[in-house]
N, C-alpha and C positions, 0 to 999 in steps of 0.2 A: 518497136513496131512503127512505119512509117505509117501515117493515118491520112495518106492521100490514095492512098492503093485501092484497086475494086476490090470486093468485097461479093460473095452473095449472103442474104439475110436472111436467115431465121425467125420466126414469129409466136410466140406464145403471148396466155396470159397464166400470170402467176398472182395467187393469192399473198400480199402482204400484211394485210388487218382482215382481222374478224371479231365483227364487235356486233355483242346480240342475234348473234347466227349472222350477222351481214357482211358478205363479202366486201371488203374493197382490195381493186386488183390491179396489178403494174403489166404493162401490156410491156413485152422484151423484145427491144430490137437487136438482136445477137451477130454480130460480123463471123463470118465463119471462115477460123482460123486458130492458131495457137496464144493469138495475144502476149502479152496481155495487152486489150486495148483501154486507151481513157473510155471514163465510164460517167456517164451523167443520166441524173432524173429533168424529165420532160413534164411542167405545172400547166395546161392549158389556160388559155384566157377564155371570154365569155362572162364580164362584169360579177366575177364573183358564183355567180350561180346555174350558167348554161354549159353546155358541153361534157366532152367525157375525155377518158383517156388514149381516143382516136382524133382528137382533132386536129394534130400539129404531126400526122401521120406521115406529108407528103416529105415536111424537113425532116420526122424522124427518120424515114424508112434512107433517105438520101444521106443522112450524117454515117448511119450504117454500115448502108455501101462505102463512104471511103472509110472505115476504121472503126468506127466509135459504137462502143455499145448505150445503150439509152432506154433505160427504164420509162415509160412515160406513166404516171399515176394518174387514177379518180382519186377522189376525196371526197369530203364530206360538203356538201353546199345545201343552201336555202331553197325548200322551208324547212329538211332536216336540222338546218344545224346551220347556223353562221360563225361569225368571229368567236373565239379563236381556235373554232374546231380543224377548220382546213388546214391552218397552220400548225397543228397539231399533228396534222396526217404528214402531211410533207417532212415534218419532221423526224416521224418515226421512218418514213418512207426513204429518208439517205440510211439513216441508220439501219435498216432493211437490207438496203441496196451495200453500202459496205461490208454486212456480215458475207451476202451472199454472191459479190459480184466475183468471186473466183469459180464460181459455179457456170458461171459465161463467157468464161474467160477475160472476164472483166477487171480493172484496177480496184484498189480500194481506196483510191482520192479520187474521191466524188466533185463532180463538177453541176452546173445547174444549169438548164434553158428554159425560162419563161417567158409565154407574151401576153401583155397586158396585164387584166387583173393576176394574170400566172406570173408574169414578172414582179409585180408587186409582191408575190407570196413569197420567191424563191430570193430576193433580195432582203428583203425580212427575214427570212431563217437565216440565211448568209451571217447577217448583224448579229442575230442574237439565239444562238445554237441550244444556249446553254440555260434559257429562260426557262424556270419550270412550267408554266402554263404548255408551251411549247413541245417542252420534250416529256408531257405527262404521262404519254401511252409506252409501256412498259414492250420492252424486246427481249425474251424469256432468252433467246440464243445466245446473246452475247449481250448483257446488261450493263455493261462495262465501256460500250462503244458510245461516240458521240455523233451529233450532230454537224460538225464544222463540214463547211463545203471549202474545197480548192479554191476554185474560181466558179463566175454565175454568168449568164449572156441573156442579158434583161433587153427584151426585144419591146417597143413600144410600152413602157411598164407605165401602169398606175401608181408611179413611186410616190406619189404624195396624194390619199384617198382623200383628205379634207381640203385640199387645191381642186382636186379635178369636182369634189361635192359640189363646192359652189360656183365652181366654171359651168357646173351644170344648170344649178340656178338660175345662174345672170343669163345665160344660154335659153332656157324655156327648156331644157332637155327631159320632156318626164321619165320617159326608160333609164334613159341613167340613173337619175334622182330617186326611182323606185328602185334600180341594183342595192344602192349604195345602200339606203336605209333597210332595204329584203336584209341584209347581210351583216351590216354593221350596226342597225338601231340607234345609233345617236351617232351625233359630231365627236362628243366624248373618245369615243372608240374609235374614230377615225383617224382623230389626234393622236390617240395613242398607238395602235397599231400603226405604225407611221414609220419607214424609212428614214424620212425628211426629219423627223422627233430625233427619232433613235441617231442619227449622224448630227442631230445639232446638240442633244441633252444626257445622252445615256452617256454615264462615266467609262464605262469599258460596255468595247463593244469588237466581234469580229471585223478582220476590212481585208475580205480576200479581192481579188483582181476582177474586174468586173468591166463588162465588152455593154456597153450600152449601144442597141440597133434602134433608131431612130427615124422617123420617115418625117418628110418636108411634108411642110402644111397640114401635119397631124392633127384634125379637127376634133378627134374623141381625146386626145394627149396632149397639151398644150405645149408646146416647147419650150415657154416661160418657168413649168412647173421643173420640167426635166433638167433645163440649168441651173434652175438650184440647185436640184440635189448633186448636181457632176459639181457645182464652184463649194457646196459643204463636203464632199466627199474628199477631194483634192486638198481642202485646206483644214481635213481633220488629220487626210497623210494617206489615204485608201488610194493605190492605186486605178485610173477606169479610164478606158479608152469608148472614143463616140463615134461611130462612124452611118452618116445619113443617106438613104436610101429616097428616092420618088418612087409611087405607083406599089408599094406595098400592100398586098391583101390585110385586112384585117386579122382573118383568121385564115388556117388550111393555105398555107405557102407550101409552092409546090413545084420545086429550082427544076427548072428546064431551060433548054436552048431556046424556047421564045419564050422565057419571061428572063431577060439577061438581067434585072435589077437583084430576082429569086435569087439568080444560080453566084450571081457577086455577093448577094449575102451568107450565102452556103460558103463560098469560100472564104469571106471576112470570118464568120466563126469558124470554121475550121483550123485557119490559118493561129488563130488567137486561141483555140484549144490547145493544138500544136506547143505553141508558146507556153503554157503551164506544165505539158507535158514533158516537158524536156529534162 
């Protein structure tokens, strides 16, 4: 199935966890056709604890249209619930998505998109699938399935939470400084929940292909931070391609013919989904 082709989309939400009577729900971007198409979950950013599983609506509902199906998840966030509950969610939430993506005509090699603290999330399950804290919530359908992702498209990520802690510090930044600690409650956890850790120390570790979308003069993202992690990545043997955008929103990107920076990053991941799918 060529994944450049229109596409009209279908919209639901579906229930994937229910914990303590509490829903949490994958909003389904569904291409309608016979597929089967690639199929990836959508982590929204929002420093760990804003937003929902509508924020990254504008790229999802657009990846769609050309092909791709896209789970986008809520999860658990602060004051509920901080580290390592989200990534707990997202984990169960490919596992989810694998038992059920032939229900949408969807593949069962999962792929990931997250931006910001959602790229942080979705790059850490990436690594480390197979963690128990991570994969604790149990999937009664198919108990037997994992966690591994394909490949991930870490858009502006918070790939190193204890870089960007103190970029915030030195910065005056208190909203940030208050994300970080709402979330993660010490440096400790920062450290360890870490990307940047887990590709410089963790003995085994996954390293699927990973699209890093990065924007010039990214003041919440340091660029500093983010070459590390691409020169530890490369020199641990993980494939990752970088390619830099100007004048990218924050959040809710929304590829159109006048925002030409949107619609070249819609086809940069595309083009790099493409590429895994083959």
């Amino acid at each position: 199935m060529a994944v450049n082709d229109a596409f009209e989309v279908a919209e639901q939400d579906v229930e994937y966890k229910n914990q303590a009577g509490k829903p949490l729900l994958a909003h389904i971007y569904q291409p309608q056709g016979a597929g089967p198409f690639p199929t990836i979950i959508d982590i929204h950013g929002g420093a760990w604890h804003n937003g929902d599983r509508m924020n990254n609506a504008g790229m999802d509902r657009a990846l769609a249209a050309r092909g791709v199906l896209v789970a986008a998840l809520d999860f658990r966030q602060p004051p509920e619930a901080g580290y390592p509950a989200s990534i707990a969610d997202v984990n169960l939430g490919v596992r989810w998505l694998k038992a059920h993506a032939a229900e949408f005509h969807g593949s069962r090699s999962i792929g990931a998109y997250g931006n910001s603290s959602g790229g942080h999330q979705v790059v850490l399950c990436a690594l480390r699938p197979h963690d128990p804290r991570y994969a604790a919530l149990p999937l009664p359908e198919d108990p037997e399935i994992d966690a591994t992702l394909s490949y991930v498209v870490a858009a502006w990520p918070v790939i190193d939470p204890l870089y960007r802690y103190r970029f915030a510090q030195r910065e005056g930044r208190k909203q940030l400084i208050d994300a970080h600690l709402e979330y993660w409650g010490s440096e400790d956890a920062m450290a360890e929940g870490n990307p940047q850790t887990a590709v410089e120390e963790d003995e085994q570790l996954e390293m699927p292909p990973i699209l890093m979308v990065l924007k010039v003069n990214d003041m919440n993202h340091p660029q500093a931070m983010q070459d590390r992690f691409i020169a530890s990545y490369r020199q641990r043997g993980g494939p990752i391609e970088v390619e830099m955008f100007e004048g990218l929103p924050e959040h809710g990107m929304v590829p159109t013919a006048e925002e030409p920076e949107s619609m070249r990053a819609l086809e940069t991941i595309m083009a790099f989904i493409a590429r895994q799918s083959d």
